[in-house]
MARMILO-493496 format. One record per residue (C-alpha): residue in one letter; x, y, z. Coordinates in steps of 0.2 Angstrom, whole numbers, always signed. Layout:
{'a',{X,Y,Z}},
...
//
This chain:
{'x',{+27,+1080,+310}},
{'x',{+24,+1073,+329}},
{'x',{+40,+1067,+336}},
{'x',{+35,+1049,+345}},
{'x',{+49,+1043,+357}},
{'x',{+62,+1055,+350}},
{'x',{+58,+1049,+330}},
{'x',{+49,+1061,+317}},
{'x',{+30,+1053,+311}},
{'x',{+22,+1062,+298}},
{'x',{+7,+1070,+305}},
{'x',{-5,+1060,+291}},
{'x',{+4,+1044,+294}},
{'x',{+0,+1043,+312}},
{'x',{-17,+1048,+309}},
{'x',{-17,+1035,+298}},
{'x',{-12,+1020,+311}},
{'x',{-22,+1028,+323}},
{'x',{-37,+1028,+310}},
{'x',{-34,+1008,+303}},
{'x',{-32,+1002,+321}},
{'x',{-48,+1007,+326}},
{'x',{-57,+1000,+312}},
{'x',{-47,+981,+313}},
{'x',{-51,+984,+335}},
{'x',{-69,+990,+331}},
{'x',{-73,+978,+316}},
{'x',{-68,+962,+327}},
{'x',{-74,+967,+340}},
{'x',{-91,+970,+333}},
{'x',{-94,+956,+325}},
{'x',{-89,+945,+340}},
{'x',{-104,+954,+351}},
{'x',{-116,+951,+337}},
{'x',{-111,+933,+334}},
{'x',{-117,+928,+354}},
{'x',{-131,+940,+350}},
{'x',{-130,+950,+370}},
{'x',{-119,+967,+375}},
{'x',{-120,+961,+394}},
{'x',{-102,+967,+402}},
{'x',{-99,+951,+409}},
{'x',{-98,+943,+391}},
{'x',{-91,+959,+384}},
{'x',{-75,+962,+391}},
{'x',{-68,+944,+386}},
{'x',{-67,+948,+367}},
{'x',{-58,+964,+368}},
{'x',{-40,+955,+372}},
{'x',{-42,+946,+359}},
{'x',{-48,+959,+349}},
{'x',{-34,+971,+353}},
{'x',{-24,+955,+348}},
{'x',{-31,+953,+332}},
{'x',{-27,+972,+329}},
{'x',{-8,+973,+335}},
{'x',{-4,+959,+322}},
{'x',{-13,+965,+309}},
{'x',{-4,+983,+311}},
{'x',{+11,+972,+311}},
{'x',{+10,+964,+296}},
{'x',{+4,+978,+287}},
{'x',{+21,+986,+294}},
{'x',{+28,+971,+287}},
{'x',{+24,+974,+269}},
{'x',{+28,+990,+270}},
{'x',{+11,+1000,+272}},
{'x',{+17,+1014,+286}},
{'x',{+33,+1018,+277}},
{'x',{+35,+1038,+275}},
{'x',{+42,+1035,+259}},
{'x',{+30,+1024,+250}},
{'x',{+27,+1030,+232}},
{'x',{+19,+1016,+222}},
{'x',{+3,+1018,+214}},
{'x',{-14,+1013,+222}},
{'x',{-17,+1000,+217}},
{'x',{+2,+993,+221}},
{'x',{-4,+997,+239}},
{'x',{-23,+989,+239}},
{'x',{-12,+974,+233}},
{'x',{-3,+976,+249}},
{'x',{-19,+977,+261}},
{'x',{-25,+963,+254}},
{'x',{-7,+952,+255}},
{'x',{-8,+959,+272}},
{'x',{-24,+951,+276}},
{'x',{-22,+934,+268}},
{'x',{-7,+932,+278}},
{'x',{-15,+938,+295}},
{'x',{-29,+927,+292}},
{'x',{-17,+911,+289}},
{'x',{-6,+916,+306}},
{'x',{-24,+916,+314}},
{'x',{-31,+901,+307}},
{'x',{-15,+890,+315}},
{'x',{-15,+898,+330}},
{'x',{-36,+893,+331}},
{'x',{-28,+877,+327}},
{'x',{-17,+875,+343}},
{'x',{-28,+885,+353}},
{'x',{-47,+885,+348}},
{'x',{-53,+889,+365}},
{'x',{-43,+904,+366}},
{'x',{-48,+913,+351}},
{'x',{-61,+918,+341}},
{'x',{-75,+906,+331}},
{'x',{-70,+905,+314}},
{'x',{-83,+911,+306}},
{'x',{-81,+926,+319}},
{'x',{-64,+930,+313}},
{'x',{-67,+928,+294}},
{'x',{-82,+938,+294}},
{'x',{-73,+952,+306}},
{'x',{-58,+951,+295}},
{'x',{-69,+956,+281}},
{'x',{-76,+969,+287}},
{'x',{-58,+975,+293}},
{'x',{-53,+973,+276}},
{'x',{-68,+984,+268}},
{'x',{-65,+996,+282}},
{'x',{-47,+999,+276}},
{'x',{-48,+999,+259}},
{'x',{-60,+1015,+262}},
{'x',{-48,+1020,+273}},
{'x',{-34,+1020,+260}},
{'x',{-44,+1026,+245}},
{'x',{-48,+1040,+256}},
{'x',{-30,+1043,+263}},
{'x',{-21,+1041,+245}},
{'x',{-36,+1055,+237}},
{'x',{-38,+1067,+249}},
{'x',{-24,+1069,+261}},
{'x',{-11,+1076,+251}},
{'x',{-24,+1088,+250}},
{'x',{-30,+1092,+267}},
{'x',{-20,+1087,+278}},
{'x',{-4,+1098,+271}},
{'x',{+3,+1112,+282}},
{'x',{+9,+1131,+276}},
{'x',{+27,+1135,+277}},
{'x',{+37,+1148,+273}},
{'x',{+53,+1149,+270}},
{'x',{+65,+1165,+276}},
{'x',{+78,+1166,+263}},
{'x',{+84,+1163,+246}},
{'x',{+102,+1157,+245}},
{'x',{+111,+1138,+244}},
{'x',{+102,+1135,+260}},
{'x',{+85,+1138,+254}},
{'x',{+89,+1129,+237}},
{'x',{+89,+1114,+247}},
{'x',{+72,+1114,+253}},
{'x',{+68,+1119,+235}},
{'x',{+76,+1106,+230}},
{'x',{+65,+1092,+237}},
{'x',{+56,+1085,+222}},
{'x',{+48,+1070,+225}},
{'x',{+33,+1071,+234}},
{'x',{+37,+1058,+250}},
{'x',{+49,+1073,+253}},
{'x',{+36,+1086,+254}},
{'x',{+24,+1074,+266}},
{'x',{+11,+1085,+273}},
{'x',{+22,+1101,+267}},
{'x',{+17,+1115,+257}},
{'x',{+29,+1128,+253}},
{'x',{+20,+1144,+250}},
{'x',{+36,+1155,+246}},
{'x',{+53,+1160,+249}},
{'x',{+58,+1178,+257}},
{'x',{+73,+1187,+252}},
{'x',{+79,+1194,+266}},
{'x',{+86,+1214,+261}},
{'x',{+98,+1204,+246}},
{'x',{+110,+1198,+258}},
{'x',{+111,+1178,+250}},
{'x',{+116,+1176,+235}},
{'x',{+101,+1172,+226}},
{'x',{+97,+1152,+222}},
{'x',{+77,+1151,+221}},
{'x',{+70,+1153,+205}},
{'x',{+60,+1172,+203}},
{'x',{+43,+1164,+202}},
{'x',{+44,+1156,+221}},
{'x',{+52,+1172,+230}},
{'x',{+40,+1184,+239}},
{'x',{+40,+1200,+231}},
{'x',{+40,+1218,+240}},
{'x',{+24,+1230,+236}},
{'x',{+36,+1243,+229}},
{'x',{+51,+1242,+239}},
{'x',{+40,+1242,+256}},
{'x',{+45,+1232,+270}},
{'x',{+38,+1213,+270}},
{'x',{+24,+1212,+280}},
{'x',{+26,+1198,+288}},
{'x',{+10,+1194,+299}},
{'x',{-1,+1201,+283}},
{'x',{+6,+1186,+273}},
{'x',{+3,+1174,+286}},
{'x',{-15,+1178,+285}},
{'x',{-19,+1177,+268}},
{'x',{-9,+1163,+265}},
{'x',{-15,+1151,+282}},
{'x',{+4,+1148,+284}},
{'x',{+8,+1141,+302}},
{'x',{+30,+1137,+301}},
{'x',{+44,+1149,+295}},
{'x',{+58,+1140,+291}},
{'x',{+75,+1150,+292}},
{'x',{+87,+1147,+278}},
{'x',{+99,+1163,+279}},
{'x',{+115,+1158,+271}},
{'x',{+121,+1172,+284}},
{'x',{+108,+1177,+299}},
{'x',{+120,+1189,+310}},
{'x',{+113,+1202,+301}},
{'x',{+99,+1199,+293}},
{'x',{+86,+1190,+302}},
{'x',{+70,+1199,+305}},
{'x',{+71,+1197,+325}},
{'x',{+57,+1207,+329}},
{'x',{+44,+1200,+315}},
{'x',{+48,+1183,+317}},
{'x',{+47,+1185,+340}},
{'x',{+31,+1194,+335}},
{'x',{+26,+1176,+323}},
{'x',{+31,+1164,+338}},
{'x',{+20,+1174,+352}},
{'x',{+7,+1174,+339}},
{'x',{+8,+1153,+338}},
{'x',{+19,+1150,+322}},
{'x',{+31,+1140,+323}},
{'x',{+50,+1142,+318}},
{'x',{+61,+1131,+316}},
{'x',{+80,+1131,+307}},
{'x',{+81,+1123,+289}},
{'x',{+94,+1107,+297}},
{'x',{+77,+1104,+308}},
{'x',{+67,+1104,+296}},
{'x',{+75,+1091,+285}},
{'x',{+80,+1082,+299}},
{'x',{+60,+1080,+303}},
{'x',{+56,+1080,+284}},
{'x',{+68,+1068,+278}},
{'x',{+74,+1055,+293}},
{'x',{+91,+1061,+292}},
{'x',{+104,+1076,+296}},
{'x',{+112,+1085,+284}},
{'x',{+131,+1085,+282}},
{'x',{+131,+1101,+270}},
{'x',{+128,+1112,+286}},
{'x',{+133,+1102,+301}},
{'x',{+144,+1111,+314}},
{'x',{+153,+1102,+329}},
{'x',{+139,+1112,+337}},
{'x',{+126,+1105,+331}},
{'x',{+130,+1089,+341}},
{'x',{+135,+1099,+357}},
{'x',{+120,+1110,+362}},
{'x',{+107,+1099,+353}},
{'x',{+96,+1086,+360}},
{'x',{+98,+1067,+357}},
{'x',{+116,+1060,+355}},
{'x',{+114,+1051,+374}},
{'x',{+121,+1035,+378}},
{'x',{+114,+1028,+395}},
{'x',{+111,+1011,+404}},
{'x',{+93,+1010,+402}},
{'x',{+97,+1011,+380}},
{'x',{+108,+999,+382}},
{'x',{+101,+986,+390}},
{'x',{+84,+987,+380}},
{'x',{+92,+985,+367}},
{'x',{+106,+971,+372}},
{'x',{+91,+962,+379}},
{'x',{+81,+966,+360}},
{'x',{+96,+957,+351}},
{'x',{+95,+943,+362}},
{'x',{+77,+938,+360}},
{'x',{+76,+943,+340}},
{'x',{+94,+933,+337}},
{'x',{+87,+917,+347}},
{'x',{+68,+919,+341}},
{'x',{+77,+919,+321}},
{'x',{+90,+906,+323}},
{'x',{+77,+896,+328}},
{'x',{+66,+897,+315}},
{'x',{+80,+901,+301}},
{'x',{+89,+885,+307}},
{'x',{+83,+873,+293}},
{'x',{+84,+886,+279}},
{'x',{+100,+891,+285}},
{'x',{+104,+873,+281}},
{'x',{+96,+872,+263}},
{'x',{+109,+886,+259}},
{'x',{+124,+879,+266}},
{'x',{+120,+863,+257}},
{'x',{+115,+875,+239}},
{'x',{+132,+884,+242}},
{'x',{+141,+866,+245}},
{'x',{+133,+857,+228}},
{'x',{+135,+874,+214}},
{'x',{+155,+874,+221}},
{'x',{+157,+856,+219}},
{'x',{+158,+851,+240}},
{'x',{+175,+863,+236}},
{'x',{+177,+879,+245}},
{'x',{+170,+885,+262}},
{'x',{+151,+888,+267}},
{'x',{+153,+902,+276}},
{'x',{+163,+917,+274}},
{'x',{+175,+928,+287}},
{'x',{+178,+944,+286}},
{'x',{+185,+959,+295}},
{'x',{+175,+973,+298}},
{'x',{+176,+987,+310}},
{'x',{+164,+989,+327}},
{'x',{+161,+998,+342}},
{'x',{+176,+1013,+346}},
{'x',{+183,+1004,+330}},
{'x',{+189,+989,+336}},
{'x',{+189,+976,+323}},
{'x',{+180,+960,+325}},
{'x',{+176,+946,+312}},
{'x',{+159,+948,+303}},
{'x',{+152,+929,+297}},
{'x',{+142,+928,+281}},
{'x',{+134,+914,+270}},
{'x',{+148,+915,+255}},
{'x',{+140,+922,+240}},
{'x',{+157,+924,+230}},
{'x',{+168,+913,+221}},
{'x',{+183,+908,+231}},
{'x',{+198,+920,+234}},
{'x',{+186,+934,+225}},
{'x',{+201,+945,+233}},
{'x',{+216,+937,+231}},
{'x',{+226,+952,+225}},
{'x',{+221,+961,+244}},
{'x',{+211,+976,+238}},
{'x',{+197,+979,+245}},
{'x',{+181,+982,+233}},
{'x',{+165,+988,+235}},
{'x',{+151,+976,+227}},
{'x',{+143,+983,+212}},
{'x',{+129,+980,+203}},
{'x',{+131,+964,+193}},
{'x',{+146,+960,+201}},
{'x',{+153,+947,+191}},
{'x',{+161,+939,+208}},
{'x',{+144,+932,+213}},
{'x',{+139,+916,+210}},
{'x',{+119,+909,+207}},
{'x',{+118,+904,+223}},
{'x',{+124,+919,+228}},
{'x',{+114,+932,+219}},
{'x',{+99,+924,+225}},
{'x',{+103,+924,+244}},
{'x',{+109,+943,+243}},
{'x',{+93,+947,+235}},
{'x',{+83,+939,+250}},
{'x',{+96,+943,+263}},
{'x',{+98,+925,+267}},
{'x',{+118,+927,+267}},
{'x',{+115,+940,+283}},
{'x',{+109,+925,+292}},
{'x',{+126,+919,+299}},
{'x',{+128,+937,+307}},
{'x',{+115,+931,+321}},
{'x',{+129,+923,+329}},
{'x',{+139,+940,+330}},
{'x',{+126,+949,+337}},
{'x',{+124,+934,+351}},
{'x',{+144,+936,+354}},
{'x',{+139,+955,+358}},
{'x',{+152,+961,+342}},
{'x',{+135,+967,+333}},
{'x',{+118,+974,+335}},
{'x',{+102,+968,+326}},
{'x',{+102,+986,+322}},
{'x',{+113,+1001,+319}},
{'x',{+125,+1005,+304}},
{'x',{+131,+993,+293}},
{'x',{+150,+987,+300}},
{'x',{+162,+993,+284}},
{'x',{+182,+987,+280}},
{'x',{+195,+995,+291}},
{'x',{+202,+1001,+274}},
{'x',{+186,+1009,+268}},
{'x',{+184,+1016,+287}},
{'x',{+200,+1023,+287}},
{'x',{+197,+1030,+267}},
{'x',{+180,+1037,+272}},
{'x',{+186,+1046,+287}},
{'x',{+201,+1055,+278}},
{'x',{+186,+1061,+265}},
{'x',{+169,+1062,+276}},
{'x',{+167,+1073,+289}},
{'x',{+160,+1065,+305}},
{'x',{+162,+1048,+298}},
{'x',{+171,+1041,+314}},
{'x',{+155,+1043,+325}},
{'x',{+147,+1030,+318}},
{'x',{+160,+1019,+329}},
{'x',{+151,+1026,+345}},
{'x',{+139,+1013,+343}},
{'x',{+138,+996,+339}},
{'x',{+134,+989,+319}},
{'x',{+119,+981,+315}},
{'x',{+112,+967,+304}},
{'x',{+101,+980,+297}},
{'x',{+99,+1001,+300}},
{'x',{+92,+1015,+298}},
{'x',{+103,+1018,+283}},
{'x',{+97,+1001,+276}},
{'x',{+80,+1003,+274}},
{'x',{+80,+1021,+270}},
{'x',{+94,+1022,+256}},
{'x',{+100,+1007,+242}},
{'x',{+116,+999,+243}},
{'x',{+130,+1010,+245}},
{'x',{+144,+1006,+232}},
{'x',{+154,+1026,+230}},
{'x',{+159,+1038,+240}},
{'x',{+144,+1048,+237}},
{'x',{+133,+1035,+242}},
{'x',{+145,+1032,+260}},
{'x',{+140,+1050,+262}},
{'x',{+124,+1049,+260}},
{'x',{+122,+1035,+269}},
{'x',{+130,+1043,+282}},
{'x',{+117,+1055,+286}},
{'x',{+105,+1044,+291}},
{'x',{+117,+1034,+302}},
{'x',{+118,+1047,+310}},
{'x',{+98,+1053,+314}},
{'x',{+98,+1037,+319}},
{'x',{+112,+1039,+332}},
{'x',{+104,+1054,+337}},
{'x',{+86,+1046,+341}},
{'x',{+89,+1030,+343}},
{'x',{+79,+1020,+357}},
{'x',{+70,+1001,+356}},
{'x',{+54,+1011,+349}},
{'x',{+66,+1015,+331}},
{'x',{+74,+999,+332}},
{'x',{+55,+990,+332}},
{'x',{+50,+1002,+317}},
{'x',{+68,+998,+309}},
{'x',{+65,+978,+312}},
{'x',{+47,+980,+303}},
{'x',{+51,+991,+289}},
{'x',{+68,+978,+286}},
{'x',{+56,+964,+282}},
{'x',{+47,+974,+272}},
{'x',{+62,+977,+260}},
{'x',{+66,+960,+260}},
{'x',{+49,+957,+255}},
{'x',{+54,+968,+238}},
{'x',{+69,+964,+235}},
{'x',{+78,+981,+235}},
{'x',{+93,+987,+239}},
{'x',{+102,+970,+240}},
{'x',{+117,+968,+227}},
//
């Protein structure tokens, strides 16, 4: 993992990026120096703007439909269905911008024949990434212990977990944890010897120990693992490592501590106004465009309920340093769906919804409305999702650390959001939990762009929406 403006990328994944933007700069680019048939500077150096244009919006909307997510685990040919989605949309944003603008951009024929060499280029690229980096591109770890800690990176079982991690073995440490590994993955003694830790790493190419003592006052091999870290291999705790690994912090072994002496968790002026000034543009750029379908559903909503009932729905949710603001919603309920008071989570075929509004949840469509709050400064475009005074209070009496959530502003979307379905339990408000908080942790304008992307992707599949 490389750690890009404070947030985790899988070391494969940036490669990739870095890999497909140079093919979509090179391919374009090419084709534009062959199509006026010289390579004189003084023509040159006009087509690489518009090259390096081409490029950022292709990465884009490739981002868009969900092609750089960490956890993407369809199939292939799922994913070349996706490349070429990506390019047929491209190409359209292109071809109404030559429209408007042909003096600006590319011959047509230059761009389709560029963006089909582009497309060829990435299709090898993905065949080649989806094959063989699994392979390749994994580093060795080992992991120093065998009790409830280490059980967790055992644990991981889907393979988006294990990105670019192979776990060579699991060292039991004199017997001090309570074993929780399975026999055939612990490290076994040559009769009774002590572990040789730097022979291991050589036979095994292993370049990260992870340390997952249950209980390291005692038990941690100080002088073999200094000896590792002068020798280049990295060592890292097991809360890091599933931080890096899995975009979120773990609850199970979080200590007040952890937010004390560790890095991230800082608030400053600079954050905040990058990001006031991001909700600002992205709330103004959708209302604009959103306008005329926000009107095609207030009219939906109007005609199903018989011009009875209200469009739009109020409720109360709580915000930053929990003060309580009121959170506007397209209604997607039948009137007085609460009239006793209680508050309810939505489940899954929740017989509340009406036709209308099980379509807009799916599409997101009843979010629209919160545009406005996030112009009135109660909400961000991104951060946690704003919950009910009574489930805050609920939550906080059960979860540990739930209250700092409130130490930033709620989001139309999050971190949470994209990386976890909708939360409907307790278990799930936990969970969901976790990655609110990695997210308040790292947070900066770079995460909320990825965030931004990786929402419209969702959207796009219709996930997580209930």
């Amino acid at each position: 993992m490389y750690k890009v403006f404070g947030h985790y990328i899988p070391k494969t994944l940036l490669l990739l990026v870095i890999v497909e933007s140079l093919i979509l700069l090179t391919s374009i680019y090419a084709v534009s120096i062959l199509a006026i048939g010289t390579s004189s500077p003084s023509t040159n150096h006009l087509f690489f703007p518009d090259a390096a244009m081409f490029c950022g919006v292709m990465l884009a909307v490739m981002a868009t439909m969900g092609l750089y997510r960490r956890d993407l685990r369809e199939q292939l040919q799922s994913i070349l269905l996706r490349v070429s989605l990506s390019f047929i949309i491209s190409l359209t944003i292109f071809y109404v911008f030559y429209i408007f603008y042909p003096e600006t951009f590319f011959h047509r024929n230059v761009l389709l024949i560029g963006a089909l060499c582009a497309f060829l280029g990435v299709l090898v690229c993905r065949l080649c990434w989806y094959q063989q980096s699994d392979k390749y591109l994994k580093k060795k770890v080992m992991v120093v212990g065998v009790g409830e800690r280490a059980q967790q990176l055992e644990g991981l079982r889907r393979k988006t977990d294990r990105f670019g991690v192979d776990i060579v073995g699991f060292v039991d440490m004199s017997g001090s944890d309570t074993q929780a590994i399975s026999e055939n993955r612990i490290v076994k003694r040559v009769n009774g010897e002590r572990f040789n830790f730097a022979e291991f790493f050589k036979q095994n190419n292993v370049t990260e120990i992870i340390i997952a003592l249950d209980e390291r006052r005692q038990n941690i091999p100080v002088d073999d693992i200094l000896d590792c870290k002068m020798h280049g291999i990295h060592v890292v705790d097991v809360n890091t490592f599933l931080e890096r690994q899995l975009g979120k912090i773990n609850l199970d072994t979080l200590r007040p501590s952890s937010f004390i002496y560790s890095d991230g968790f800082s608030q400053n002026q600079l954050k905040s106004f990058s990001k006031r000034t991001l909700d600002i543009v992205v709330s103004l750029v959708m209302l604009t465009l959103a306008l005329p379908l926000m009107l095609l559903t207030a009219l939906a909503i109007c005609l199903e309920s018989g011009c009875r009932g209200t469009v739009f729905y109020k409720q109360e949710r709580m915000g930053l340093n929990n003060k309580t603001f009121n959170i506007f919603k397209f209604r997607s309920m039948q009137e007085n769906a609460e009239n006793d008071g209680v508050a309810r989570w939505a489940i899954k075929h929740d017989s509340r919804v009406t036709r209308v509004g099980s379509f807009i949840r799916k599409t997101r469509i009843d979010e629209l409305p919160q545009l406005i709050n996030v112009l009135k400064g109660d909400m961000s475009f991104v951060g946690p999702r704003p919950e009910r005074p009574q489930f805050v209070n609920d939550l906080s009496n059960i979860i540990p650390f739930y209250t700092l959530r409130s130490h930033i502003k709620p989001g139309i979307t999050g971190w949470a959001q994209i990386c976890f379905p909708y939360g409907a339990s307790i278990e799930d408000a936990k969970e969901k939990l976790q990655y609110d908080l990695y997210y308040l942790k790292h947070h900066n304008i770079f995460l909320d762009i990825l965030v931004l992307l990786q929402t419209a992707a969702v959207i796009v599949s219709f996930k997580g929406a209930r």
